[in-house]
C-alpha positions in Angstrom: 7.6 102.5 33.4 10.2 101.3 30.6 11.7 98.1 30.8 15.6 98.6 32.2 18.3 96.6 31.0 22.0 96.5 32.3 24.0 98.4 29.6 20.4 99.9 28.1 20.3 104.3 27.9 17.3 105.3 30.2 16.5 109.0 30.1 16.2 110.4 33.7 13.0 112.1 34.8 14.6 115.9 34.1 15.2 114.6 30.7 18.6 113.8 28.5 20.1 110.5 28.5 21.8 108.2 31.2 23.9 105.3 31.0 22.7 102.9 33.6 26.1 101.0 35.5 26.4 97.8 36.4 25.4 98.8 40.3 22.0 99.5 38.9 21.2 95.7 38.8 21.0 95.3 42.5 18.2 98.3 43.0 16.4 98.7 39.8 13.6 100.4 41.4 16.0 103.0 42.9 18.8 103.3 40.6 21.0 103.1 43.5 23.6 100.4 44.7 22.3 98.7 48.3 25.4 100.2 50.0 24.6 103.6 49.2 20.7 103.8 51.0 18.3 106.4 49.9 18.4 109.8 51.5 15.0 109.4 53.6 15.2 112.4 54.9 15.2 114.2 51.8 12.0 112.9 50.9 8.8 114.8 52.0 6.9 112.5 54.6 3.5 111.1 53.2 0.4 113.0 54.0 -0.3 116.9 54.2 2.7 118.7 52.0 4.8 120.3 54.3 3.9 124.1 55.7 6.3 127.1 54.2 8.6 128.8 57.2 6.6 131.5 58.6 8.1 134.7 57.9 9.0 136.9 61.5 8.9 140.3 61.2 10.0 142.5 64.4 8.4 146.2 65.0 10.0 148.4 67.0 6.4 149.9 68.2 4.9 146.9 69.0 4.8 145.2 72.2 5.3 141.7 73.3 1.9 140.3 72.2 2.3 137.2 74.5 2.7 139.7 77.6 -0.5 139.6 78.7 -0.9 135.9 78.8 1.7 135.4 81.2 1.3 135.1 84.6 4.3 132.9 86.0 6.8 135.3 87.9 9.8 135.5 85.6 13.5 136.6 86.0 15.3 137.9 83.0 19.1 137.2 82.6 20.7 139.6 79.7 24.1 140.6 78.4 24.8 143.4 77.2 26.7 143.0 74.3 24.0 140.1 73.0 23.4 139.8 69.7 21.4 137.4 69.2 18.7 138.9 71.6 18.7 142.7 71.0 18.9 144.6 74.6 15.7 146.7 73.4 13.5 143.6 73.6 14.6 142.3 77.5 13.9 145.6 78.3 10.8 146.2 76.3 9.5 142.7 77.9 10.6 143.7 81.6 8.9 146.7 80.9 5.4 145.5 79.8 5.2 142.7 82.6 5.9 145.3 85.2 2.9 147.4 83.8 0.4 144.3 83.5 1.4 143.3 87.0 3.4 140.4 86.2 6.2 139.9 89.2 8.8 140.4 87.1 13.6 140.8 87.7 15.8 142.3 85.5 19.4 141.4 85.8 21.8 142.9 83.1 25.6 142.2 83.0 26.9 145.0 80.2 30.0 143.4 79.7 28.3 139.8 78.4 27.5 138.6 75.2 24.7 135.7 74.9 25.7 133.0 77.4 27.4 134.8 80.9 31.0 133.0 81.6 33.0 135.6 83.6 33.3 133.2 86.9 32.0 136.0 89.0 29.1 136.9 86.9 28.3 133.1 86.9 28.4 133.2 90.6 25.9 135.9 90.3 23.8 134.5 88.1 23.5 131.1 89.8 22.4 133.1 93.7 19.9 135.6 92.0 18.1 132.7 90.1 18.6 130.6 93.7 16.9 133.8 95.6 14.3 134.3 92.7 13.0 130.6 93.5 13.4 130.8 96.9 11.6 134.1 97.1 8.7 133.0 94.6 8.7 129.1 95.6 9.0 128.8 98.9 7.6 132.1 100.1 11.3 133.5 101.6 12.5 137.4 101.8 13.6 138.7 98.5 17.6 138.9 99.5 20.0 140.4 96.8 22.8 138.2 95.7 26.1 139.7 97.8 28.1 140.5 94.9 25.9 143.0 94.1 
């Protein structure tokens, strides 16, 4: 490593040259002043190199692959107009747990995007999922919200 000297040109590790400031005395090993800290969180962490994203990919023909590992009763809550979750999945996932055996509920508002916030679709919402615990938990009659 070169010797630094306040004033001296230092070339930088992509190459061409750099004019060091007066700053650069307080953190020579860094080349940064003390009150601006390195960004640590730009740094990868010690150890194993970290993994590349892995790449999703969605086919219309296949079916949920996790389907047949699941067991717990399960209530789906979808809007219509979501598009985030495409409508074609919450249904191809109802589907395939009613075929393997799965208790499964289906409860569709067409008018709602991703999150449900019309007051009386709320309402809904909250006394189906109430019912669907009550009804799977505690061993009560299925009861359909009122609203419906």
């Amino acid at each position: 490593m070169p010797v630094q000297a306040t004033g001296s040109i230092t070339a930088p590790p992509w190459g061409g040259p750099k004019r060091r400031s007066h700053r650069d005395d307080h953190a020579p090993t860094t080349g940064r002043c003390p009150a601006r800290p390195p960004r640590l969180w730009a740094r990868p962490a010690p150890g194993k190199p970290p993994r590349p994203p892995a790449v999703h990919t969605w086919d219309a023909t296949v079916e949920h692959l996790d389907a047949a590992r699941m067991t717990t009763p399960m209530l789906i809550v979808h809007g219509g107009k979501d598009y985030r979750v495409p409508m074609g999945q919450a249904l191809s996932l109802h589907s395939d747990l009613l075929r393997l055996g799965v208790p499964v509920r289906f409860l569709c508002f067409p008018t709602e995007g991703h999150t449900i916030g019309a007051p009386n679709h709320i309402r809904i919402t909250y006394e189906t999922v109430l019912n669907f615990l009550d009804h799977h938990v505690l061993g009560h009659e299925w009861r359909h919200p009122a609203a419906l």
